[in-house]
Phi, psi and omega in degrees: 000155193247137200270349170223122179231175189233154174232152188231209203330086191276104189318160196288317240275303186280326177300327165297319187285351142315295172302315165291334191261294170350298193306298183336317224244040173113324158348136166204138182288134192244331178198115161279140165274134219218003165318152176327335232197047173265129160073327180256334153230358142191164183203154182216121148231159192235126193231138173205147189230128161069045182095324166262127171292145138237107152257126204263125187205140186221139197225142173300332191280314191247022173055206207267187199195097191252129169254161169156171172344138162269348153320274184321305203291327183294345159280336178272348167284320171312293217268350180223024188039042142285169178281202210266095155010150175216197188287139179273149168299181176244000000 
């Protein structure tokens, strides 16, 4: 197991909706990217609950992407059928 892992090319549909239901059940953003190209060629927000990180990041090409505990994220695969955490990219 990995003590941080990434899950990737998450479709935009579903990456929002992860992100939106996360804010819902309690969540709260410690950082958005707000550059000229926010959100149309990248978006980044950073969630964090009890302690725990998550970053959330998305690019048109290759849609989202989330790092974070590899526990959690193997539950948010459970829970939104992505695929199974790896390694964070570089």
């Amino acid at each position: 197991m990995y003590q941080n892992a990434s899950i990737g090319n998450i479709k935009t549909e579903t990456f929002n909706t992860i992100l939106a239901e996360l804010q819902e059940e309690g969540w709260s953003k410690t950082y958005v990217y707000d550059g000229f190209d926010a959100w149309i060629d990248y978006g980044r927000v950073d969630l964090i609950n009890d302690g725990i990180k998550l970053k959330f990041e998305w690019d048109n090409w290759s849609e989202g992407v989330i790092e974070g505990p590899e526990k959690l994220l193997l539950a948010l695969t459970a829970r939104y059928s992505l695929k199974k955490p790896g390694p964070v990219r570089s």
